[in-house]
Structure formats: C-alpha cells, structure tokens
C-alpha positions in Angstrom: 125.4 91.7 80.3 122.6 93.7 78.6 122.8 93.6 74.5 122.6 96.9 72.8 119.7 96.0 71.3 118.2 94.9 74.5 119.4 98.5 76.0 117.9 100.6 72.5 114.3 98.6 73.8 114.7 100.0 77.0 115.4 103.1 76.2 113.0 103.0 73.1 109.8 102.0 76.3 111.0 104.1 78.7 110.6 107.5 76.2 107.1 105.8 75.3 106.4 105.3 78.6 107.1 109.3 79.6 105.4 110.2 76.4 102.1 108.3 77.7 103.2 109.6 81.1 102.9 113.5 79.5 99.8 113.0 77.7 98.2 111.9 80.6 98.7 114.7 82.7 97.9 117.0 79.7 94.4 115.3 79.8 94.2 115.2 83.4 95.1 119.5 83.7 93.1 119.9 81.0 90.0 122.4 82.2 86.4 121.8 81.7 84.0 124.7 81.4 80.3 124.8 80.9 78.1 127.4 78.8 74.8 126.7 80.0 72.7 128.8 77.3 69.2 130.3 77.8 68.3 129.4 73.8 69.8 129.7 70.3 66.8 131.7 68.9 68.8 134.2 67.2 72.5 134.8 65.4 73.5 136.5 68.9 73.7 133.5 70.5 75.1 131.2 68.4 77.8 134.4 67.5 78.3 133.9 71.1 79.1 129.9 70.9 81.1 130.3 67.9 82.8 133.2 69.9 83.2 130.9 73.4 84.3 128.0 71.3 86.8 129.6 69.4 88.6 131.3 72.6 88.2 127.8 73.9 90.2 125.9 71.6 92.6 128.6 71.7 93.3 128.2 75.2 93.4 124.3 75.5 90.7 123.9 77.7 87.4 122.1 76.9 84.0 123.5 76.8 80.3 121.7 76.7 77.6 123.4 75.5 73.8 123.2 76.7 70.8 125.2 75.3 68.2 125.3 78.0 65.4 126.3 75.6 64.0 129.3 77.0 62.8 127.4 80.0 64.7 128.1 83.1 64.1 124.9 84.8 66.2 123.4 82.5 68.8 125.9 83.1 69.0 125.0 87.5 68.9 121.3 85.8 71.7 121.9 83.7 74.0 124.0 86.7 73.1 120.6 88.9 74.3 118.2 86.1 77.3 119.9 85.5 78.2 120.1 89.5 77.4 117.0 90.5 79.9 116.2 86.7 82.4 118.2 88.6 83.6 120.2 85.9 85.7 123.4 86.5 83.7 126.3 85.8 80.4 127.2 84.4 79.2 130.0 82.3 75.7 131.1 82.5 73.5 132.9 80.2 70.5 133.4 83.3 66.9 133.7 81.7 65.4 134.0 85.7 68.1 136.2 87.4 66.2 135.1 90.7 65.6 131.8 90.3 68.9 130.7 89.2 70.6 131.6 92.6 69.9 128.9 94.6 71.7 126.6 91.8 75.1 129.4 91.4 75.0 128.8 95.3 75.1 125.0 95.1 78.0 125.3 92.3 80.0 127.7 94.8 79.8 125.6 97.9 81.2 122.4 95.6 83.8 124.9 94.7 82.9 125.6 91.1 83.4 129.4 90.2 79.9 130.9 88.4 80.6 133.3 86.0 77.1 135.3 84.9 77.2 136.2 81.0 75.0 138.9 79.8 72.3 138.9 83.0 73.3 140.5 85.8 73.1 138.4 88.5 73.8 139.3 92.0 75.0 137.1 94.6 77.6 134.5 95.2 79.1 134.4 91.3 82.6 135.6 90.2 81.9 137.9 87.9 79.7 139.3 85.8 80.2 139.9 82.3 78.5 141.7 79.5 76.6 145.4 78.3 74.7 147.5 81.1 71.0 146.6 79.2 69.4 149.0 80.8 71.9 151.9 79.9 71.9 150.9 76.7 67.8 150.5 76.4 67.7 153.8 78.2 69.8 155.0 75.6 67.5 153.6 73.0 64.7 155.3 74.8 65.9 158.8 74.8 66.8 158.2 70.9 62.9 157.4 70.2 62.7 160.3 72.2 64.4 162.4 69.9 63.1 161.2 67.0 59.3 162.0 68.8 60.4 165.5 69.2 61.8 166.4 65.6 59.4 164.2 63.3 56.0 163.4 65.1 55.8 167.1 67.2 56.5 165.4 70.6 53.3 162.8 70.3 53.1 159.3 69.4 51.8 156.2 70.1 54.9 153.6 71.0 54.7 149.4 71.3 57.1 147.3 72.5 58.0 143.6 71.6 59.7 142.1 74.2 60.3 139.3 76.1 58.8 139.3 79.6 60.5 135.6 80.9 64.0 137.5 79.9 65.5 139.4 83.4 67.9 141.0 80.6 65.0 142.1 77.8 63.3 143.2 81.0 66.1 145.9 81.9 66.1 146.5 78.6 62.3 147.5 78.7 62.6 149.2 82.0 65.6 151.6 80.6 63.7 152.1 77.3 61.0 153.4 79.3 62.8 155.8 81.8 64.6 157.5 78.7 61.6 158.0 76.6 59.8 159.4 79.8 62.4 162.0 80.2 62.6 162.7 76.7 59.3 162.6 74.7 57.0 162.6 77.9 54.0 163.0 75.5 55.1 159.9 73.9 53.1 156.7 75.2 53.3 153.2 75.3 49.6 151.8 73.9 51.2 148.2 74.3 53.8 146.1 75.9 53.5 142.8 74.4 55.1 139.5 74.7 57.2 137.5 72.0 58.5 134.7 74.1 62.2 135.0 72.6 60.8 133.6 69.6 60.4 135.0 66.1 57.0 133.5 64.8 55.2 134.6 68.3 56.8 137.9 68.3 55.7 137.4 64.7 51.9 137.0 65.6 51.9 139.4 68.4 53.4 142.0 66.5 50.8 142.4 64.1 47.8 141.7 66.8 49.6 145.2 68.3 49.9 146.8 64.8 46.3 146.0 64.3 44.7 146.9 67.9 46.8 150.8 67.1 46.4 151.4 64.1 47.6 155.2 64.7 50.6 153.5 66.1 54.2 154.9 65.0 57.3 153.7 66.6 57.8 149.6 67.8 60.9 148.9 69.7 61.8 145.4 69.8 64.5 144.2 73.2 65.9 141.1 71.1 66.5 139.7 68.0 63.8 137.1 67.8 61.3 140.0 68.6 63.0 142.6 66.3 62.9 140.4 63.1 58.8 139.2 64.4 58.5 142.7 64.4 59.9 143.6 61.3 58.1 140.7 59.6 55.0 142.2 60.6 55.4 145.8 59.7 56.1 144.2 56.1 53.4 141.6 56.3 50.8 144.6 56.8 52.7 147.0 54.4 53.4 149.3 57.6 56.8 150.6 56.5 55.7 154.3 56.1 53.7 154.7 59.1 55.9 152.4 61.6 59.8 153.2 62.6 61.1 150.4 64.3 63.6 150.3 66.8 65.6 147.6 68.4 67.9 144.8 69.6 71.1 142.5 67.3 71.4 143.3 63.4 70.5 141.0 60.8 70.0 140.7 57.3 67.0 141.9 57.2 67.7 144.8 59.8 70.3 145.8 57.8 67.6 146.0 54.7 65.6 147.9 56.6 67.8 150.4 57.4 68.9 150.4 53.7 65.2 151.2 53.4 64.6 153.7 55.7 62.2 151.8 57.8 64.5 150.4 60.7 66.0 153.2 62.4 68.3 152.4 64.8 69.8 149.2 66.4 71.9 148.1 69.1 74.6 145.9 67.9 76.3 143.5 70.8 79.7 142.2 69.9 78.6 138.5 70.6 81.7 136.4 69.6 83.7 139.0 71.9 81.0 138.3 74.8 81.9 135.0 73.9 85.2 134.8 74.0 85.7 137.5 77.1 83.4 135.0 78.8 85.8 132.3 78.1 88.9 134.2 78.4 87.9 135.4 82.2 87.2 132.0 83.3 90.6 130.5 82.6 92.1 133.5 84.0 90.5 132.4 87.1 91.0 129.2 87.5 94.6 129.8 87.0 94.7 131.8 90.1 94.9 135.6 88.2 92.5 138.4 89.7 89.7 139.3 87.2 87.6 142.3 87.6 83.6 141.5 89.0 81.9 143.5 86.1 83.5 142.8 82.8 82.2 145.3 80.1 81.9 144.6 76.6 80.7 147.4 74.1 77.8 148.2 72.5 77.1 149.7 68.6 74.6 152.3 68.0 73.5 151.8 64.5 71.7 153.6 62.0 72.1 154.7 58.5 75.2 156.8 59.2 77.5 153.2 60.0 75.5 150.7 59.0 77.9 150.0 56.1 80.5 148.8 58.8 78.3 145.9 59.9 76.8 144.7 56.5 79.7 142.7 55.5 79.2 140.2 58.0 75.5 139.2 57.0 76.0 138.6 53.0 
C-alpha cells in the first residue's frame, strides 16, 4: 500500500513534471524574428529598435537585432545567417532595394515570411511597411517651391545632401525633384552631393557645396545623418542668414534651428511606431491573420507653427 507521504511525492513530481512540461512548450512556441538593420547612424533608427523591441516584449516573441553598417553585403549575409538559423520571420530595413532580392527569395523558398520596413521592395516579400518617401520628398519639394516663389522671386540656387547608396533617400531625392520642378521651375539644383548616411562626411561635403555656391540659398538634406552634417556646416561657415535648410528626422539641433529661424521645415517619421507596426504585422502573420501588403505609417510636416509638439522628446 502506497504511504501518504509516498502519494504527496507523487503528486508533488508529477505537478513539477507538467510545470517543466509547460515551460517547454512556451519556449518551444515562442517566435523568433529578425530586424536586419541598414545602420544606427541616426536617432530614427535606434527610435525604431527601441520601438520593435518594445512591441516585442509585449507580444512574447523574441527578436535579434543586426546592424549591417551601411554596407549591403552584410545585409544578404545577415538574411542568409538568419535562414539557414531558421528563425521565424525577418524584418528588413533594405539599403539596395535590388540587390537584396535574391536573399528575400532564398528566405521565402525555406518558408520564412520577409517583411520590407521603410524601402519598398518589390517582389516575393509579405508586406511592405512604412511612409511613401517619394510623396513625402515630393511634398518637401513643392514646399521649397513655395518658399522660392514668395521669398527669393521664383530663383534660387538649391543643394541636396543625400545619400546615393540609400534606394529610400533616393526616392526621396527623386520626389524632391519632381515637386520643385513643378513648383519653382526657375529653381535649380547646382549640386547633388553625397553624405554616405553619415554625419561627419555629410559634414565635409556640405560645406565643400556651401563653398563651390556661394550664391547658394536653400540645402535639403533626405536623412538625418545628412541633415544634422548639413546643419553643422551652415553654422560652421556662419551661413544661417543666407541658407534655409530643409530636411529629413528632427533632432535637437533641428529643433534649435527652427527655434532660430534657420531650419525651415522637416519631415518627422514616427520611428518607434514603424517599429512596433513592423513587429506587430509580423506576428499577426505568423499566427495565420491576413495583414494588408502596404502598411502605412504617417508622416509630420514640421515647422515653426508645431514644432512645440515635438520638442519634448529631445530635452
């Protein structure tokens, strides 16, 4: 006959036993997601980790971060690593819309959904989420247009800091372009020049272009990295009442210059909400709900008239 004490034991095991039991399959239905990143140059994209973390933890599932450092090499790398890892979905930030196909079509075929984040990238992903960067740049455009018209009689001389590796700065450029065409056409672009995504060669190139023009007026900058290289310069050569700079992703500084009269207007992206939407889509998919191929997420016009909306979150 079994002893009470005997029988508590069992019973005692047997609930450790499920509880192990429990855990285990927790782990094991726990979902994996990769956010392969094209650099963390800027507070946009680490917003967007914190952002894609946050939602992560919220939702139980687990997510790996990797910065591919501007160099999209590294990114196809990085998409190989994580399929041949088997993890459930990836996230990518593209910095070559083109070139990162082949590697999204690798992911499919092993049966890992490809979710593009910001770049637009056609082909055999999910879904693409983020702002229309070209609307938005266009946008941009037609607003330097405006201001061409009404302060410098229609005319002015125009440079642009971009980032020419960037598919998304590129639309951004291309937009830009388009709506100062069909608004200012007597505007023109004396120089198109190239920051690299990052803020001390946007920095060097900046001034090189303030220097080369010096009847130069208006700089529009596609990203953060090139708008605070370019606002660096303008102060650097004491160019704040001849330049009005336009742009890409507040910061402190941005929000100075605006303060100041300087910095006109900037596009603000909701980055933590990119972040999290990203996130937030995935898991809907892998848990068999339909999600929508473009997911949009909003873009801020600002300028003196809201700015005082967005300074709280750079003090």
């Amino acid at each position: 006959m079994t002893s009470v004490k005997f029988r508590k034991w069992l019973t005692t095991a047997a609930a450790v036993a499920l509880m192990f039991t429990a855990t285990d399959a927790l782990a094991q239905a726990k979902k994996r997601i990769a956010l392969v990143q094209a650099h963390q140059e800027s507070r946009f994209r680490i917003d967007l980790n914190a952002g894609a973390t946050e939602e992560a933890k919220k939702l139980g599932v687990d997510l790996v971060i990797y910065n591919a450092n501007n160099n999209p090499g590294l990114q196809n790398d990085a998409m190989e690593t994580y399929v041949n890892d088997k993890v459930d979905a990836i996230l990518v930030l593209a910095i070559d819309a083109n070139g990162i196909k082949p590697s999204i079509a690798d992911a499919v075929k092993a049966g890992i959904p490809v979710l593009a984040v910001d770049t637009v990238v056609d082909g055999a992903n999910q879904a693409n989420i983020g702002v229309d960067n070209k609307d938005v740049g266009n946008n941009l455009g037609r607003i330097v247009g405006d201001y061409v018209k009404k302060e410098l009689n229609g005319t002015a001389e125009v440079g642009v800091v971009g980032a020419l590796n960037s598919f998304i700065q590129n639309l951004r450029l291309d937009g830009f372009k388009e709506g100062l065409g069909a608004t200012a056409p007597n505007a023109k672009i004396v120089g198109v020049v190239d920051g690299q995504n990052t803020q001390n060669v946007a920095q060097n190139v900046s001034e090189a272009l303030l220097t080369a023009n010096p009847k130069l007026s208006v700089i529009y900058a596609t990203g953060e990295p090139a708008m605070v290289g370019v606002m660096a310069a303008v102060q650097s050569q004491g160019a704040q009442k001849r330049v009005k700079v336009f742009g890409w992703d507040l910061n402190a500084q941005s929000v100075k210059g605006i303060d100041e009269g300087w910095v006109s207007v900037v596009a603000q992206q909701e980055a933590a909400k990119l972040g999290s939407t990203a996130v937030a889509t995935a898991v809907k998919l892998l848990k068999g709900e339909k999600i929508d191929a473009k997911v949009s997420v909003p873009v801020s016009i600002v300028d003196k008239s809201n700015v005082d909306q967005f300074r709280g979150r750079f003090k």
